[in-house]
C-alpha positions in Angstrom: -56.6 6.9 81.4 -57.4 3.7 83.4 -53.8 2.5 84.7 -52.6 -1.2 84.5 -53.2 -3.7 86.8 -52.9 -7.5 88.1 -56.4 -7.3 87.6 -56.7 -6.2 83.9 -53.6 -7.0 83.1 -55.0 -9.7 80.5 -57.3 -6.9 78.9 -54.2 -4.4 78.2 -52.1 -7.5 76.8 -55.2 -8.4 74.2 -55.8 -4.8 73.1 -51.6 -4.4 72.4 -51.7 -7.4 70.4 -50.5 -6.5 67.4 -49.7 -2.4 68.3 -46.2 -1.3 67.0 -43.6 -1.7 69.3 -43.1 2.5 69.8 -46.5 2.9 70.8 -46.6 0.0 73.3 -43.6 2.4 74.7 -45.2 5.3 74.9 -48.2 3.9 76.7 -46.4 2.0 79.3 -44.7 5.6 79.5 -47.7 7.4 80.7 -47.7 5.6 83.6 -44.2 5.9 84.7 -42.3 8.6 86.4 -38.6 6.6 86.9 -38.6 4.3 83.7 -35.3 2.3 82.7 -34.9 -0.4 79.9 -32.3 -3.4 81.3 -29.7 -4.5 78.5 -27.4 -7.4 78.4 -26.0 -6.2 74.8 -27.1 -9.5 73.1 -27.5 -10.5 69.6 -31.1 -8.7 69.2 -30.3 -5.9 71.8 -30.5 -2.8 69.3 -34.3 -3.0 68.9 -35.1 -2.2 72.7 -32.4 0.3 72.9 -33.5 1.7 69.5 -37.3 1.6 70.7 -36.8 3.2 74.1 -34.5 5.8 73.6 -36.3 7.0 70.0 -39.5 7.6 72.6 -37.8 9.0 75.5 -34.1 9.9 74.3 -33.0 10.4 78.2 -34.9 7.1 79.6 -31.9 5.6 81.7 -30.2 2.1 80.5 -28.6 0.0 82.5 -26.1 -2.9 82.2 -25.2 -5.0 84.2 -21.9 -6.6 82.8 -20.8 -9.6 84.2 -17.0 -9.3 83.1 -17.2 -12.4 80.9 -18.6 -10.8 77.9 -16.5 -11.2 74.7 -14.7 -9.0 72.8 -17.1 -8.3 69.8 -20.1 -7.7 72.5 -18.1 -5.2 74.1 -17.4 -3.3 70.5 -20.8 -4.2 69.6 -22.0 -1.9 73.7 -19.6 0.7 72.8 -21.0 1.2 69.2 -24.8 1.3 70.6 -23.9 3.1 73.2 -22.5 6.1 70.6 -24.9 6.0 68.3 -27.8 6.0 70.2 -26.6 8.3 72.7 -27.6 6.3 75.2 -28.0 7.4 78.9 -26.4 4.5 80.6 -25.3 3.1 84.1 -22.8 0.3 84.2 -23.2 -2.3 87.1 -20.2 -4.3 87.6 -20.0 -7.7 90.1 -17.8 -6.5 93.3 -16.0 -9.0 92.8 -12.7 -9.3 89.9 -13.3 -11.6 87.1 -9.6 -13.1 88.0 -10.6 -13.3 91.5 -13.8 -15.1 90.3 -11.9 -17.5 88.4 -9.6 -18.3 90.8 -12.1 -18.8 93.5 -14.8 -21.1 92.0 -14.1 -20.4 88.2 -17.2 -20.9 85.8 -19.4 -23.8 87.7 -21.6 -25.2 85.1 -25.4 -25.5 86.1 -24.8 -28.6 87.8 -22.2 -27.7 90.1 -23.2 -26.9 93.5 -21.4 -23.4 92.9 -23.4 -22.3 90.0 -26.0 -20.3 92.4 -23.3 -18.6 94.4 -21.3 -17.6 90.8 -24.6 -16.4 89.1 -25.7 -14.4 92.5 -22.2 -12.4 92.5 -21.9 -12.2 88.4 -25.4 -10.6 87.7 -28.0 -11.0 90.4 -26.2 -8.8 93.2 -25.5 -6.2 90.4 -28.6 -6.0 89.1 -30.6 -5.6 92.5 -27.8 -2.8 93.4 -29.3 -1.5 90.2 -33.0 -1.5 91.0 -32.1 -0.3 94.5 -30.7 3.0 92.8 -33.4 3.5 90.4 -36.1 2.3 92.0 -38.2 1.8 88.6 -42.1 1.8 88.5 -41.7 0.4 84.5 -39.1 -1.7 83.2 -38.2 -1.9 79.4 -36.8 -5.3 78.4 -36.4 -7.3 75.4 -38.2 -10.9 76.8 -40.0 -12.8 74.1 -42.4 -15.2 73.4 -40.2 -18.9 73.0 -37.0 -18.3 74.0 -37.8 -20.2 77.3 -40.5 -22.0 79.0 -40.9 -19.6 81.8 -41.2 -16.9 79.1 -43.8 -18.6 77.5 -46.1 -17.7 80.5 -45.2 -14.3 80.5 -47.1 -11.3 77.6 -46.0 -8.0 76.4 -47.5 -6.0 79.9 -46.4 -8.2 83.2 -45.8 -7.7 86.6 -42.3 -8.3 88.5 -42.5 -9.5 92.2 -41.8 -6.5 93.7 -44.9 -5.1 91.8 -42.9 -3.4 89.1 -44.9 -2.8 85.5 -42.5 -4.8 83.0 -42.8 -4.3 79.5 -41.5 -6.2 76.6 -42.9 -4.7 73.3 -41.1 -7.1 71.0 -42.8 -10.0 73.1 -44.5 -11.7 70.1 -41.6 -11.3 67.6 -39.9 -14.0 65.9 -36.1 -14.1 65.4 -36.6 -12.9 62.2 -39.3 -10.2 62.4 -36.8 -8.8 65.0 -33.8 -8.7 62.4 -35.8 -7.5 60.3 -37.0 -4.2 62.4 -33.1 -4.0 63.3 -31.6 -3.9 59.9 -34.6 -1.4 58.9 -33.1 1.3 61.7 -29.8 0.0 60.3 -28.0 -1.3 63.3 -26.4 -4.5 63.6 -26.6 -7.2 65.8 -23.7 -9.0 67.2 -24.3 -13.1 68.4 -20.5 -14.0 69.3 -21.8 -13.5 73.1 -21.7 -15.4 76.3 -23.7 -15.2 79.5 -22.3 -17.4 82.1 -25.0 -17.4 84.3 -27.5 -18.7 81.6 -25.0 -21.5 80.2 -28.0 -23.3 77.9 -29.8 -20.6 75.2 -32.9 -22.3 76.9 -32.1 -21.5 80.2 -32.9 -18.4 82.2 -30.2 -16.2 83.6 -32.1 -16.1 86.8 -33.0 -12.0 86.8 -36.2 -12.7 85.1 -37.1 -15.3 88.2 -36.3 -13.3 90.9 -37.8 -10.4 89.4 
């Protein structure tokens, strides 16, 4: 089977089109040998969990939780996390959220402090991450609109560091995607905060650097 590349990248993304969301999984799957689907436990974040793990039960998850989540998104990782038996690493900043706050608080994207905060919150975690796991595919839930940088992106696309990312709800609409998640009967939780991101238009910065 010919393997994805920079080079036909565009080819793979037409022919997957309009494929179902587990088979898009399953392909990107014959290429990998250390797969893991990233998770932030949003609103929508049961139909990549769902997806991934119904393929490959064992793939590993990880989470890199900023320690500013709220309440119902924590109830809302602990339910998922049960009932999809999922295989899951937990990244945590090095740093205490009381510390944080007491240091340079919650900068708002246009205080100067804003890139230092989101580098310690999510971007050091999650590189700790990849630096463990060292994927060759990487699961996420991107989609078409939910940013202008996104818009550029597909369903098959290629992280700096060469790394095969995958996004097989890529051209699903807010409600095709609550759709497929109340048809596996899982909820979906939107009383959640990312601190890095700040604006719902506004990328969290893993996606950039990545």
């Amino acid at each position: 089977m010919k393997k994805i590349t920079p080079q036909n990248l565009a080819l793979f993304n037409q022919n997957v089109r309009f494929e179902d969301p587990l088979e898009i999984i399953a392909f990107a799957l014959e290429f990998s040998e250390r797969p893991v689907v990233t998770t932030s436990f949003g609103p929508y974040s049961a139909a990549i969990l769902q997806a991934c793990s119904k393929v490959k039960k064992d793939i590993q998850v990880i989470w890199c939780d900023t320690g500013y989540n709220t309440e119902a998104t924590y109830k809302h990782a602990h339910y998922l996390i049960e009932k999809l038996q999922l295989q899951i690493e937990i990244f945590s900043p090095k740093y205490t959220t009381a510390f944080l706050n007491s240091s340079i608080g919650i900068p708002d994207v246009n205080n100067p402090n804003h890139e230092q905060f989101s580098e310690k919150v999510k971007l050091e975690p999650f590189d700790r991450a990849f630096q463990k796991y060292q994927p060759d595919v990487w699961f996420t839930n991107v989609r078409k609109n939910q940013t202008n940088y996104r818009n550029g992106l597909d369903v098959f696309s290629f992280s700096q560091e060469g790394i095969l990312k995958v996004s097989p709800f890529y051209h699903y609409s807010d409600e095709q995607l609550s759709a497929y998640i109340k048809s596996k009967k899982l909820p979906m939780e939107f009383d959640y905060f990312d601190p890095v991101k700040a604006l719902e238009n506004r990328e969290c910065g893993i996606h950039l650097k990545h």
